[in-house]
Chimera marker file (.cmm) of the C-alpha trace (Angstrom):
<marker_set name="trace">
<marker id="1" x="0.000" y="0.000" z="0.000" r="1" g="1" b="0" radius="0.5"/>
<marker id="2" x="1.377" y="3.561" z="-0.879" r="1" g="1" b="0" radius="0.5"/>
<marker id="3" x="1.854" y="6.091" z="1.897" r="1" g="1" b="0" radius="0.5"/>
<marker id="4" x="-1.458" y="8.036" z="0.524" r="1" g="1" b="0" radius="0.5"/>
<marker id="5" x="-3.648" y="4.680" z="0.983" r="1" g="1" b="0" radius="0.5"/>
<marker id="6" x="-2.722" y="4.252" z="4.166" r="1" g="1" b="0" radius="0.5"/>
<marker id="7" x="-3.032" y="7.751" z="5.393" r="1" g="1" b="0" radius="0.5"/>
<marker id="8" x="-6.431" y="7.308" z="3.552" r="1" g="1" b="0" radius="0.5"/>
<marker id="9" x="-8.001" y="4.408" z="5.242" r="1" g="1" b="0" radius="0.5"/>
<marker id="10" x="-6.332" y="5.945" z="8.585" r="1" g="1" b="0" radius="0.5"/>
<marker id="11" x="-8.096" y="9.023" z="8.303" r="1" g="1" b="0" radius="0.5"/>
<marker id="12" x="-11.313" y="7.150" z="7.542" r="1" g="1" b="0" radius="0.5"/>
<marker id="13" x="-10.501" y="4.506" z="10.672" r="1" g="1" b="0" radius="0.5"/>
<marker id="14" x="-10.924" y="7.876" z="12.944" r="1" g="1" b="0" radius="0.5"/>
<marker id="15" x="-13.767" y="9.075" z="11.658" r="1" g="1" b="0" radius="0.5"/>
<marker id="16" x="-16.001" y="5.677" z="11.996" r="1" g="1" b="0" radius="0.5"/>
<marker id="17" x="-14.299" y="5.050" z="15.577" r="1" g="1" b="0" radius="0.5"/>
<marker id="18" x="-15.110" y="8.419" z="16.726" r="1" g="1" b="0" radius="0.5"/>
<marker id="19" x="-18.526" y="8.542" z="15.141" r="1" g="1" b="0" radius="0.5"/>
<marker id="20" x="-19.414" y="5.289" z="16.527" r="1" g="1" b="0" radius="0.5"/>
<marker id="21" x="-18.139" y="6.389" z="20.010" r="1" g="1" b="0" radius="0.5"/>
<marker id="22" x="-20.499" y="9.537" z="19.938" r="1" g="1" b="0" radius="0.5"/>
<marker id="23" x="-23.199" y="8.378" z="18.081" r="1" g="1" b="0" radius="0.5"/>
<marker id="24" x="-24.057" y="4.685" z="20.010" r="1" g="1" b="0" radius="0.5"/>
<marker id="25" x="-23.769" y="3.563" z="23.405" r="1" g="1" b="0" radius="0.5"/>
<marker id="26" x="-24.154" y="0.060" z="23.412" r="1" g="1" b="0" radius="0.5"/>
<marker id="27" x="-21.064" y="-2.312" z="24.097" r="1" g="1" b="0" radius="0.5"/>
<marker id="28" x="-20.706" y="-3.807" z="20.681" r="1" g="1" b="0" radius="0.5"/>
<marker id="29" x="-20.282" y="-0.269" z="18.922" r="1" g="1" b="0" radius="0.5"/>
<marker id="30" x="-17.926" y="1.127" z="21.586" r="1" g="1" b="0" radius="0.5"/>
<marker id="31" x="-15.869" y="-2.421" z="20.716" r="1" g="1" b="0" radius="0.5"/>
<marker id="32" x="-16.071" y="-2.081" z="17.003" r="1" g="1" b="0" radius="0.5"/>
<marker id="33" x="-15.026" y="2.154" z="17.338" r="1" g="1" b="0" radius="0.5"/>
<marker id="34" x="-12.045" y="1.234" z="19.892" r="1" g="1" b="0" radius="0.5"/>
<marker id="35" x="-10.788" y="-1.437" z="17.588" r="1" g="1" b="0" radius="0.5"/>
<marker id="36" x="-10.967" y="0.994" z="14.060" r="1" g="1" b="0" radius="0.5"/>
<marker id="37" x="-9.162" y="3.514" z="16.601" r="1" g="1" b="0" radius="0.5"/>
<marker id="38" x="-6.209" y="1.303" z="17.535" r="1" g="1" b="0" radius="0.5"/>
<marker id="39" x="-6.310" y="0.608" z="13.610" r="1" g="1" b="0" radius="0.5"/>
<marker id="40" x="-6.312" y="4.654" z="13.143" r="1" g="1" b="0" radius="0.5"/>
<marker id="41" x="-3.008" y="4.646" z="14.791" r="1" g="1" b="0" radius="0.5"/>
<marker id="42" x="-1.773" y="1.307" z="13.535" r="1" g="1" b="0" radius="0.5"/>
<marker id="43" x="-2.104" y="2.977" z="9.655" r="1" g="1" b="0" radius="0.5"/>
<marker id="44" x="-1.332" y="6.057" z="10.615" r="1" g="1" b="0" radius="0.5"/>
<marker id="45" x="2.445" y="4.616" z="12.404" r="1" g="1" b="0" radius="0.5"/>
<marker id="46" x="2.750" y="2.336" z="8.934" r="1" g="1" b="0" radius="0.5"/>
<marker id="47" x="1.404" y="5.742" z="6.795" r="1" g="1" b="0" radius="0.5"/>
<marker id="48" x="4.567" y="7.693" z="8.392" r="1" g="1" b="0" radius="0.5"/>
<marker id="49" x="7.062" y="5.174" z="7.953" r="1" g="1" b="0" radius="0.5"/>
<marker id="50" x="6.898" y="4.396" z="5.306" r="1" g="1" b="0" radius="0.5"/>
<marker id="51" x="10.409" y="3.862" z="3.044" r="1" g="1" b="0" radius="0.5"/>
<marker id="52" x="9.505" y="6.494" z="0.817" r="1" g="1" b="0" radius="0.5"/>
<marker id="53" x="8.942" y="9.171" z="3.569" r="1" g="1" b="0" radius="0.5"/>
<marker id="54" x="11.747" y="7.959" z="5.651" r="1" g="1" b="0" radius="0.5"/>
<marker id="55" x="14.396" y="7.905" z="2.512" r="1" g="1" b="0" radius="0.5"/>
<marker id="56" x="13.237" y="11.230" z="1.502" r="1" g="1" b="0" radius="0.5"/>
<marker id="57" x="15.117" y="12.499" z="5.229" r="1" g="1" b="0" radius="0.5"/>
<marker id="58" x="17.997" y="10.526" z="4.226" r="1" g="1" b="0" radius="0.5"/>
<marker id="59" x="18.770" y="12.662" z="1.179" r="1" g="1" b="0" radius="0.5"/>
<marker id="60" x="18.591" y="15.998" z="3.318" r="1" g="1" b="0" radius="0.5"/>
<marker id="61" x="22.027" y="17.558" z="3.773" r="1" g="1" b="0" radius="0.5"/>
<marker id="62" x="21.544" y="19.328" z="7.135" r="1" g="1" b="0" radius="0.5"/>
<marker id="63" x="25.111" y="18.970" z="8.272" r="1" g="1" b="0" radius="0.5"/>
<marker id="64" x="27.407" y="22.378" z="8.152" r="1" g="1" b="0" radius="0.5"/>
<marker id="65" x="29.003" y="23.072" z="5.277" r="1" g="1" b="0" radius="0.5"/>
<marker id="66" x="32.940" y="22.996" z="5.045" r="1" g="1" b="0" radius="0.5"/>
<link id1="1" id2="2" r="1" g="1" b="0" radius="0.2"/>
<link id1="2" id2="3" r="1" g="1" b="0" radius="0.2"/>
<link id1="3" id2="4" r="1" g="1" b="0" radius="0.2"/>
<link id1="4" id2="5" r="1" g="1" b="0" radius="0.2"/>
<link id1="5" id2="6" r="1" g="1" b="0" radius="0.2"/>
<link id1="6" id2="7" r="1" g="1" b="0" radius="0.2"/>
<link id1="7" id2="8" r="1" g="1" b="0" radius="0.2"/>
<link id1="8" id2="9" r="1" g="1" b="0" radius="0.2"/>
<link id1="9" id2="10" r="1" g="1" b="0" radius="0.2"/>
<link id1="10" id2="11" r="1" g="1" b="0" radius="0.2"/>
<link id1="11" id2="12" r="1" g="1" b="0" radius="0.2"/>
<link id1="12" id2="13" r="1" g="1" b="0" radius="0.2"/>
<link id1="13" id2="14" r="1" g="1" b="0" radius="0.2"/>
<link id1="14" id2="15" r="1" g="1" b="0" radius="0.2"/>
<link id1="15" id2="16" r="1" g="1" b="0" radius="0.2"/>
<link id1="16" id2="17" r="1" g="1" b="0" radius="0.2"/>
<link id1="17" id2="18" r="1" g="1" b="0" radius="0.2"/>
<link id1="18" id2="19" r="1" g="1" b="0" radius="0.2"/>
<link id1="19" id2="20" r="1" g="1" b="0" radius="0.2"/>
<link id1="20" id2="21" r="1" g="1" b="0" radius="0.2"/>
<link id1="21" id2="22" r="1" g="1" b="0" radius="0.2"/>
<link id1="22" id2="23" r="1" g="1" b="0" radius="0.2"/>
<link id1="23" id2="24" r="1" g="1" b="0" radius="0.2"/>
<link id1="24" id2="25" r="1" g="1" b="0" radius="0.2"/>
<link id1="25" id2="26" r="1" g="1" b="0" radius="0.2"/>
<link id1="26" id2="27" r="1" g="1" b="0" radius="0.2"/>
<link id1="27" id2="28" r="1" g="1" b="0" radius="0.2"/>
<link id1="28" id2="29" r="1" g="1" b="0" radius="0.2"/>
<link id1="29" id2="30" r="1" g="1" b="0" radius="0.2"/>
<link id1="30" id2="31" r="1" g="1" b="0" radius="0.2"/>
<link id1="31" id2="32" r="1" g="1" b="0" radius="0.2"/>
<link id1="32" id2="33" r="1" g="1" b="0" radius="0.2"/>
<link id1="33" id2="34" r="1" g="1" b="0" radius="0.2"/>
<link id1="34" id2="35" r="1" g="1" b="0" radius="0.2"/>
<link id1="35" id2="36" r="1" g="1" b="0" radius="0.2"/>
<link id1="36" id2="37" r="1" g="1" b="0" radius="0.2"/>
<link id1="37" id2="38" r="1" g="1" b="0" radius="0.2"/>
<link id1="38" id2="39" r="1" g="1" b="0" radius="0.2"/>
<link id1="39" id2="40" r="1" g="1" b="0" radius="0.2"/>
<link id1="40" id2="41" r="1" g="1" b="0" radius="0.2"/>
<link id1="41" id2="42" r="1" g="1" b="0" radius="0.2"/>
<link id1="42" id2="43" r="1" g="1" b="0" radius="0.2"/>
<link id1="43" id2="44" r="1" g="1" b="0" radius="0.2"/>
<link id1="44" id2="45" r="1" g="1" b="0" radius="0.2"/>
<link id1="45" id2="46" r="1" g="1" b="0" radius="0.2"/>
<link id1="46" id2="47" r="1" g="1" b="0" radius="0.2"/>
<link id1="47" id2="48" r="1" g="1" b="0" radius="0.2"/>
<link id1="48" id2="49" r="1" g="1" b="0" radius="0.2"/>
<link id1="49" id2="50" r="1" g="1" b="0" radius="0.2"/>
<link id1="50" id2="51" r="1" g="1" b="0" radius="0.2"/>
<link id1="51" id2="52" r="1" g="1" b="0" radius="0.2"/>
<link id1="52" id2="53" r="1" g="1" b="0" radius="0.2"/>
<link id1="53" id2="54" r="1" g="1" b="0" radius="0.2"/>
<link id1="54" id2="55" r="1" g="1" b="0" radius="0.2"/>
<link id1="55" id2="56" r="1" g="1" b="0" radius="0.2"/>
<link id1="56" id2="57" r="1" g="1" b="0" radius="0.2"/>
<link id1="57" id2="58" r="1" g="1" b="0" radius="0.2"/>
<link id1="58" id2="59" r="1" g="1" b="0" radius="0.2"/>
<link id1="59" id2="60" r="1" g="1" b="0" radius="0.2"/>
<link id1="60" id2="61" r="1" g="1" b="0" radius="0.2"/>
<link id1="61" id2="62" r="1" g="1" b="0" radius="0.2"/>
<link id1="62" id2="63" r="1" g="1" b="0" radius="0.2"/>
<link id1="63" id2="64" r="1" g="1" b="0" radius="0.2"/>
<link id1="64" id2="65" r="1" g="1" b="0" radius="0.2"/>
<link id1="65" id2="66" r="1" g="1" b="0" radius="0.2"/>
</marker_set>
């Protein structure tokens, strides 16, 4: 999965949790919304690591210049 997918499906992980948090009160909803939430920051831990993001700080040349 690219980097955007995973942000994507992240993003829409919160959005079900939290509206099933708010919205229903029974104990199988506030199961389903704190599972999609631990998968909201599961994705969102794989979206940010991800090789491409973490090579693109690799090619930075912050170190002082002679």
């Amino acid at each position: 999965m690219t980097p955007r997918t995973l942000t994507l499906a992240a993003l829409a992980a919160l959005v079900v949790g939290v509206g099933l948090m708010v919205l229903f009160d029974t104990a199988a909803t506030l199961v389903v919304s704190v599972v999609l939430l631990f998968a909201y920051l599961v994705l969102g831990v794989f979206a940010i690591a991800a090789p491409e993001h973490l090579g693109e700080l690799g090619d930075r040349d912050d170190s002082p210049g002679d």
